[in-house]
N, C-alpha and C positions, 0 to 999 in steps of 0.2 A: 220319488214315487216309484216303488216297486208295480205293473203294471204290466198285463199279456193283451197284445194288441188284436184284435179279431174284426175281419172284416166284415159288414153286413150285405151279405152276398145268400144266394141262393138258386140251383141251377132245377128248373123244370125243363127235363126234355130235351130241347137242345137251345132253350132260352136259359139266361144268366139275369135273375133282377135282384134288384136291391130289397132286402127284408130282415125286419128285423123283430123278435117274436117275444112275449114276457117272460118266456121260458130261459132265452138266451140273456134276459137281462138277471135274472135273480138267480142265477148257479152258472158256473163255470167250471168246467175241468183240467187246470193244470196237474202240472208235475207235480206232484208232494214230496220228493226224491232228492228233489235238485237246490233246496234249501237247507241251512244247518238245524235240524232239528234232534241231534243231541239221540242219536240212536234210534227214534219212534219209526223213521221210515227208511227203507233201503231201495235200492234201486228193481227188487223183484218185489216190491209191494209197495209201488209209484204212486197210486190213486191219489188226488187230495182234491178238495172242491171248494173254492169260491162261490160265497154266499153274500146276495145284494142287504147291505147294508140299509136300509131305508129311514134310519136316522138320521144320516149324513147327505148331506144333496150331494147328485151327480154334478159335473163341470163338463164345461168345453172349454180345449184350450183349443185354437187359431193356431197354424200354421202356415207357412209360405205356401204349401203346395197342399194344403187343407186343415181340417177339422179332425179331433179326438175329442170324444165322448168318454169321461171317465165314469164306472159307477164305481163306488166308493162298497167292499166287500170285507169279509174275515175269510179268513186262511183256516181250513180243517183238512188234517188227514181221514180217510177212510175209516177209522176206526174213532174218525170223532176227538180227537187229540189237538186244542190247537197250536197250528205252527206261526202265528203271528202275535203281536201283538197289542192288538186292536179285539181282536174276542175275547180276554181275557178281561180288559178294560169292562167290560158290557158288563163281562159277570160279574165282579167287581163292583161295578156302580149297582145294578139290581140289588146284591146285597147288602151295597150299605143303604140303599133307599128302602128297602125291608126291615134291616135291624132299626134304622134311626125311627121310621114310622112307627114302629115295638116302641123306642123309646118315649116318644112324644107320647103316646097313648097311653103306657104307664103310666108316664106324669102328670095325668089328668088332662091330657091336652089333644083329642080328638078332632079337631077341625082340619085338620094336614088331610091332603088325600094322596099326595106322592113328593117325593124325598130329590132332588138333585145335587147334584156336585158340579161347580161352576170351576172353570180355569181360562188366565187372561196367559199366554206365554210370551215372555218377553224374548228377542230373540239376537245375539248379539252374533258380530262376522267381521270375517277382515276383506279388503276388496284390494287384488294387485294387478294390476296390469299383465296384459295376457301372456305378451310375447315375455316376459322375464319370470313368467310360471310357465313357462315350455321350456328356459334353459333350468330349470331347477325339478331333477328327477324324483326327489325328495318329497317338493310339496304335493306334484303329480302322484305321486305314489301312495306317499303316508299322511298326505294334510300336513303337515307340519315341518318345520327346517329343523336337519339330524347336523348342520355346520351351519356356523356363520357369526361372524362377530356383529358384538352390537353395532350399531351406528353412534356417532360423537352424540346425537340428540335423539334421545327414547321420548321417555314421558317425565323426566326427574325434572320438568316445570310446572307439571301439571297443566297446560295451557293447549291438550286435547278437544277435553270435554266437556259437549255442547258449544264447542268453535263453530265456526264458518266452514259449510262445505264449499269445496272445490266445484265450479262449475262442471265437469265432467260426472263426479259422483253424486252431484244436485242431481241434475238429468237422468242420471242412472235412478236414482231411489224413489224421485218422481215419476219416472214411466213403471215403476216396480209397483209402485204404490195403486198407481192406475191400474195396473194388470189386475192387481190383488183384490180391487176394488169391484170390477168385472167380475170375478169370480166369488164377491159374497163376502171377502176377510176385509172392512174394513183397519186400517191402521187408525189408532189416538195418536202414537208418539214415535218420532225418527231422530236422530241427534247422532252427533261424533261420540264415543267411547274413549276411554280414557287414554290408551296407546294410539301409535300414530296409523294410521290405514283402517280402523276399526268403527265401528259402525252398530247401532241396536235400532230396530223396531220392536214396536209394541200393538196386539192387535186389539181390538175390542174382544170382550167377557164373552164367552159360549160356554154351554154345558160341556164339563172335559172331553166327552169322545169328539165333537164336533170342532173343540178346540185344538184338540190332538192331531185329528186331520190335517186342522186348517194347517196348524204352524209346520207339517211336512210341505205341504200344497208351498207356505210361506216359501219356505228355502229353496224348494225348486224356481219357482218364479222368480225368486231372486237371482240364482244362478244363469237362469234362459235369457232374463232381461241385462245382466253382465257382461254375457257375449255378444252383446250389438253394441255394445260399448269398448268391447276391445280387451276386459276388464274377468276377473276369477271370482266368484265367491268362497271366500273360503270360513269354514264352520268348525275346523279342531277346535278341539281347546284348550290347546297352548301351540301355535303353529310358530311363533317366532320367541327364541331364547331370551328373557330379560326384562319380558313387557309382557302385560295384563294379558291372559288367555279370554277364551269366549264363552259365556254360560248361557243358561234355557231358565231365565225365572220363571215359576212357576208359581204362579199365584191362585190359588186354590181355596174353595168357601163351599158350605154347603145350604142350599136354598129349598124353600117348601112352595107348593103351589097360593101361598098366603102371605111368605115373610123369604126376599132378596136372597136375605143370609144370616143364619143363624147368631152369626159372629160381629152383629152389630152389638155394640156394648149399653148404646141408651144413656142415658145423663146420669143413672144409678146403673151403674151393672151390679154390683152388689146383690142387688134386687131383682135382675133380670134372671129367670129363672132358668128361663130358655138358654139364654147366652150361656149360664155357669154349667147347667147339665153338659151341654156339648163341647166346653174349653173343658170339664174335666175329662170324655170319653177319650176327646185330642187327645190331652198328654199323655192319659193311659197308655196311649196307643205308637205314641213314641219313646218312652220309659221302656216301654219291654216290647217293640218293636224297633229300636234303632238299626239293628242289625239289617233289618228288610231296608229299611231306610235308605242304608248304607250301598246296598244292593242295587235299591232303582239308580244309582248315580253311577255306577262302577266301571269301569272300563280303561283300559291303558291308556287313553286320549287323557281322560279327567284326570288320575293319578298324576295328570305332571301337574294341575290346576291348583285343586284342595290344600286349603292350610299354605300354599303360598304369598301370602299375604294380600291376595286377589279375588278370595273365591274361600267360603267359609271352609274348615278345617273338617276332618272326617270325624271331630266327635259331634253328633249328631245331639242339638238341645235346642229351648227352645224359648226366644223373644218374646217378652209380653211388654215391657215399658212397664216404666213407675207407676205410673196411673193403674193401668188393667191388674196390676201384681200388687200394688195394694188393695182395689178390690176385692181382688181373687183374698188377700187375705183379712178383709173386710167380714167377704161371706162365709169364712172358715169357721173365723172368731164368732161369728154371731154379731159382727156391731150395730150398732140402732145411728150411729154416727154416717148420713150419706158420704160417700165423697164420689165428687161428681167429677166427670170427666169434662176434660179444657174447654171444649165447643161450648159446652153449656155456663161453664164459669166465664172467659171472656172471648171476646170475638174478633180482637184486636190486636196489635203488641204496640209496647210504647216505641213509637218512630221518632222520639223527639223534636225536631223543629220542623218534621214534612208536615206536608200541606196539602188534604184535596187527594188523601189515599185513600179507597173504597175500605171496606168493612171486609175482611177475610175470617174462614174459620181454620182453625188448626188440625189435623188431626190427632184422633183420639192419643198416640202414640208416638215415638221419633222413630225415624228409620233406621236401623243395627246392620249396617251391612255385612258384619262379620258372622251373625247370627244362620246357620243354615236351616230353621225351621222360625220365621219372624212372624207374627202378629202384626199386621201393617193397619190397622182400623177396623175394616169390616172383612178379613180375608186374613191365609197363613201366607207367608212368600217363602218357596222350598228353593233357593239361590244355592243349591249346589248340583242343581241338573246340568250336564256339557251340553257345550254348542253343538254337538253334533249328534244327539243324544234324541231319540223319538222319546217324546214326551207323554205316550201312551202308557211306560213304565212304569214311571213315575207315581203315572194318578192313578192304576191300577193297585198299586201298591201302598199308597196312601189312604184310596179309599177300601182295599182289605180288612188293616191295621183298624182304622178308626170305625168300619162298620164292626171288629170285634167288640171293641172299648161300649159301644152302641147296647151290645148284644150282652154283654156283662152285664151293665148297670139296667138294662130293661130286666134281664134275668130276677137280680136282687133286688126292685124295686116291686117287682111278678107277687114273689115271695114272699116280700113284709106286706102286701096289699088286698091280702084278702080278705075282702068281706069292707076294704073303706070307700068312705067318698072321694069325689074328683080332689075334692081341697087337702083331703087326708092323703091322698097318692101323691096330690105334689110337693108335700111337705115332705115325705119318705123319699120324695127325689130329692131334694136339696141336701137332704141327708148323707143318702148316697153319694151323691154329690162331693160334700167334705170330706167322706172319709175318702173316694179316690184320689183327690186335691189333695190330700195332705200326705198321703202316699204315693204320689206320683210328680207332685212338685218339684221332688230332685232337678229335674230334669231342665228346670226354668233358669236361667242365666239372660242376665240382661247387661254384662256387659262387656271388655272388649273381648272374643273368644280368638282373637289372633295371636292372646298373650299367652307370654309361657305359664304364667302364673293360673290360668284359667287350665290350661294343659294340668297341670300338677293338681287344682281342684280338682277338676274332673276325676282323676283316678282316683278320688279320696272321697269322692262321690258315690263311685264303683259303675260309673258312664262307660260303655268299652268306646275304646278307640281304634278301628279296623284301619289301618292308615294304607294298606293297598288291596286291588282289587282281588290278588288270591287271598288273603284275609278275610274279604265281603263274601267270596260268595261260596267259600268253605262253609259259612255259615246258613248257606240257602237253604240246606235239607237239614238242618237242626229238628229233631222230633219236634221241639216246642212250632214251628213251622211248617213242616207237611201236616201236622195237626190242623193249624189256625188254613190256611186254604183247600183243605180236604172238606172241615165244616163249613167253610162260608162258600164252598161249590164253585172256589175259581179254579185249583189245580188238583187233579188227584198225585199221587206218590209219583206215578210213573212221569209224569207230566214235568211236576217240579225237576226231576231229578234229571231228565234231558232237557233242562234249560240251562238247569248247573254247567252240565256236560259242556253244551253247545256255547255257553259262553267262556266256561275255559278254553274249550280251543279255539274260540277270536282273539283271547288274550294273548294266545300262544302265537297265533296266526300270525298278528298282526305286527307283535315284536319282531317276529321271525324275518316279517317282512321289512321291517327297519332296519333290523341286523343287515339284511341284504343289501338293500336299498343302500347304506352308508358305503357299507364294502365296495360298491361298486362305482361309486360318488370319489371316495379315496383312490382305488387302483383306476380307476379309465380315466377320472377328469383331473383331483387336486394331484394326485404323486406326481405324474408327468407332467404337470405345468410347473410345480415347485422345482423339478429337476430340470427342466428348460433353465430356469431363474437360476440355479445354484448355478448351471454351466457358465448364463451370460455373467452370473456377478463375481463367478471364479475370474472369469476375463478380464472384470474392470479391476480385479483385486492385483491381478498378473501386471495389468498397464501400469496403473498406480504404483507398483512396486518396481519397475522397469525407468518409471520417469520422476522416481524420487531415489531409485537406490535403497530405499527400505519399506518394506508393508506396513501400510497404515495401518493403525493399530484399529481403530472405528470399524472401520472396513474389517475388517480380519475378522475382529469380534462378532461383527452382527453375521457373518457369511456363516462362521462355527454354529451363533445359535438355529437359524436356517438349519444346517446340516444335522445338527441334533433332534431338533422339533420332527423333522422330518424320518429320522432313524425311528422315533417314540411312534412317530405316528404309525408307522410299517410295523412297527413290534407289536403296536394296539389293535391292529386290522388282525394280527397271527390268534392273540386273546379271542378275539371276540370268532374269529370263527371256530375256535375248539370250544367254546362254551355253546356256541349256537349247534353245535354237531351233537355236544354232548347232550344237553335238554333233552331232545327225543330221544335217546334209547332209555328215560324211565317211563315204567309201567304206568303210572297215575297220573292222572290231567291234571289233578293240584298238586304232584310233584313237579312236573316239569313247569305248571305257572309263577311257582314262588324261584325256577330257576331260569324263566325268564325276567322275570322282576329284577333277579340279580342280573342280569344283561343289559338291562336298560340304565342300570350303573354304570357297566363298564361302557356303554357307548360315551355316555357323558364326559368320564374323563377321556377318553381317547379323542372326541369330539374336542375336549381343549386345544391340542395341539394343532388337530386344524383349524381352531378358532384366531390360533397365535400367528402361524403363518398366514393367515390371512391380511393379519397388520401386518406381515413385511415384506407382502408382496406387492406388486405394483396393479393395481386396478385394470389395467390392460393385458394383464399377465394372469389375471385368477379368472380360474374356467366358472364362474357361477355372480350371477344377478347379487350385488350387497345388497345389506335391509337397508341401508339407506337409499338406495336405488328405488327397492320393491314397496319400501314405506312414507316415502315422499314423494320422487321424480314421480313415482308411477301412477301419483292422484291425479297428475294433470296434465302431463305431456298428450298430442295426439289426439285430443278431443276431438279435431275435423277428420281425423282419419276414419273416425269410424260413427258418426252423427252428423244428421244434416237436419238444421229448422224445417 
């Protein structure tokens, strides 16, 4: 929670009393200066103003030594520019609740009187014990481990998730829970994640901004309630080498003041008019907006995530399941043939010789986890947002895209519609209808998108595939894009193009700052303990050879590879700081991004060698917490150190 604390205070005279005024609640004036805003403000043109949000409830959190009162606001510069990402969202949702109401009304369908966009965020994290994230400078720094070999036991049993939490992390998640609960975010679902230390909540459905809120409000709470337990929350998304990183599902539908969510399918979706009008505006909206797509997700955290077999791949398509996809080409074809989706066909599965099992229904669809844009029944699931990742991007950017897709097809339906009846407009939408579903289906894949073979479709498709983040957001100021949010009133040019700015240089930032962070992890902590080691295991090499008369040859061996590992690694730390020097003397921020890109390479392998010395050094002797230490010991050890019933 970004957040400027103000006291309610007020001096008449030479009396000091407590006061607190509507004026002070619904505008605030910080710095506008002192955020990344991508050239829009400088520090002689500071102004920027906090505006109460009143969609969003205020909270109080409780502290030791008192109470804070948040109101929940957007961030503007002086000139009206916004610097956050929370006002952008708003404008965003207005417009697709504008265009989709155009649509519904074309279609003969005027009983809507306002439009919403719903999101449930699923929120996934790792939890390590406190005192062994203070000897690791690394996760302190960057969220994420730049060394470390794996542990003998990751997740290669699968026998993580939805295990048994540890009673320390019960405790933890149950008082988090409770916190969360206080402040209005119910949770549905809390369970283990599939690597070892890792962890997901899930909260109840809110309209996106409210959603957006909650799940920042989520991770802070998380993190507050972690430190009474002794305990890190930690939210990269890939913070430990080897094992599943952390993502932000974002499950996203859009709802009228009459109908949940458009995206219910019904026992004939074929039929459903509603349904097909709006799965075709979707796809529109991701066919020729994947690149924006690609954009809400970006970031050097995610780039180690995507397409590693954990976390959907950066080509951006889109889930519908057997059922809804034949539908969908049911209503293309024109068929007079229902086919009805599973709930309504059976209610059941054959369980063979059980006994005395209730009546279940199925959903409409199976779950594609490899899929980053899924159709889960009655909602989309966008399963490539990062853990660490505000969620307000995201849905800002989804509901852009698809309020275009909106704004098309109300256009062309405008068009053919003059002078007919309601029945006549909505036949003209079904229409429209097919021909964007039939030009825009490309984009539909159901099945596994982790495979190389879907990789190879795809380009033959003509799908792009941005597979890192200077790649994405090259593409942010693409004409066809300051166009699409200049008309739907979220960004003007200048707006877009210092956001581009401002997130190339976190990219750059951030690298930069791992670069560092390793370097100094190498030269202060591993070089000098591996040369303590080399010294002592020169000595036992000396004795052995003193009280056999010849050098063991075992001995010899392994002391040589020690003494190389450790030459490579010193030659790796020389690389990596003339790359990192070099970066910044070019002119262009998407120059120097795509050569940090290349940096995050070269940490990699050089990160080998101290992943190698790591096994051959003695546990007592390596200056840094193992993942086996941070990913097991650390679930449980110490519970009464820091809880009491």
């Amino acid at each position: 929670i970004n957040a400027e604390y103000m006291g309610f205070i007020k001096v008449i005279g030479d009396r000091a009393i407590s006061s607190f005024s509507g004026e002070t609640l619904s505008m605030g004036e910080p710095d506008g200066s002192s955020f990344p805003s991508g050239g829009l403000r400088a520090t002689h043109e500071a102004r920027g103003y906090t505006i109460w949000d009143p969609s969003s409830p205020p909270f109080i959190i409780n502290h030791r030594t008192g109470a804070t009162l948040y109101i929940p606001t957007v961030f503007c510069s002086w000139k009206g520019h916004p610097l956050d990402e929370k006002l952008p969202l708003k404008m965003a949702s207005e417009a697709l609740s504008e265009q989709a109401l155009r649509l519904l009304t074309a279609a003969g369908d005027e009983s809507h009187n306002y439009v919403v966009t719903n999101s449930g965020v699923e929120q996934e994290f790792f939890l390590v014990d406190s005192d062994y994230f203070l000897q690791r400078p690394d996760l302190m720094q960057t969220g994420r481990t730049l060394v470390g070999a794996s542990a003998a036991k990751g997740q290669q049993l699968e026998d993580h998730y939805f295990g048994d939490l540890t009673e320390r992390t019960m405790r933890l998640i149950n008082d988090a829970e409770r916190e969360l609960w206080k402040l209005g975010i119910p949770q549905t679902t809390r369970h283990k994640e599939v690597a070892p230390g890792q962890y997901e909540m899930a909260p109840v459905f809110r309209p996106s901004a409210i959603a957006s809120d909650n799940n920042i409000i989520t991770m802070e709470v998380i993190s507050r309630v972690a430190h009474h337990y002794g305990m890190e929350a930690i939210f990269h998304e890939k913070p430990f080498k080897g094992l599943n990183g952390s993502g932000k599902h974002n499950n996203w539908s859009i709802g009228t003041d009459l109908i949940p969510t458009v995206f219910t399918p019904g026992p004939n979706p074929q039929s459903n008019r509603i349904f097909m009008i709006f799965l075709a505006a979707t796809l529109r909206a991701v066919d020729l907006h994947a690149d924006l797509l690609r954009v809400a997700i970006a970031s050097s955290a995610n780039d180690h995530r995507l397409g590693a077999a954990e976390a959907p791949p950066a080509i951006i398509s889109v889930y519908l399941g057997e059922e809804v996809n034949g539908a969908m080409e049911a209503f293309i074809n024109k068929s007079k043939k229902p086919i009805q989706i599973t709930p309504c066909v059976s209610k059941t599965w054959d369980v063979g010789i059980a006994r005395g099992l209730p009546e279940v229904e199925r959903h409409a669809t199976d779950r594609n986890r490899t899929s980053p844009f899924a159709f889960t029944g009655n909602k989309f699931e966008f399963r490539a947002v990062g853990g660490s990742q505000t969620p307000h991007r995201s849905n800002y950017i989804i509901n852009t895209i698809v309020a275009d897709g909106c704004s098309f097809m109300a256009d062309e339906i405008e068009r053919r519609s003059q002078g007919k009846t309601k029945e006549e407009r909505g036949l003209i939408a079904e229409e429209v209808a097919r021909e964007v579903l039939i030009k825009h289906k490309r984009v539909v894949f159901n099945g596994n998108a982790y495979s190389e073979e879907w990789h190879k479709e795809a380009a033959e498709r003509g799908l792009p595939n941005l597979k890192t983040t200077p790649d994405a957001l090259e593409t942010l100021v693409a004409p066809k894009n300051i166009e699409l949010f200049r008309r739907l009133g979220v960004f003007k040019e200048e707006t877009l193009r210092a956001r581009q700015a401002a997130w190339l240089e976190e990219y750059i930032l951030k690298i930069t700052i791992e670069a560092n962070s390793f370097l100094d992890i190498i030269n202060t902590r591993i070089h000098p303990a591996v040369s303590r080691w080399i010294n002592e295991f020169s000595e036992t090499v000396n004795k052995a050879t003193a009280a056999t008369g010849k050098a063991p040859e075992s001995l010899k061996a392994r002391l040589v590879t020690i003494i190389e590992l450790s030459d490579k690694l010193l030659a790796g730390t020389e690389e990596i700081n003339q790359r990192k020097e070099a970066l910044h003397h070019l002119p262009e921020l998407i120059d120097q991004a795509r050569k940090a890109r290349e940096l995050v390479g070269v940490l990699d392998q050089v990160r080998a060698s101290a992943d190698a010395l790591e096994r051959l050094t003695p546990v007592d002797r390596w200056p840094l917490p193992s993942y086996a230490m941070m990913l097991f010991a650390g679930q449980t050890q110490n519970i009464n150190r820091f809880v009491k019933d």
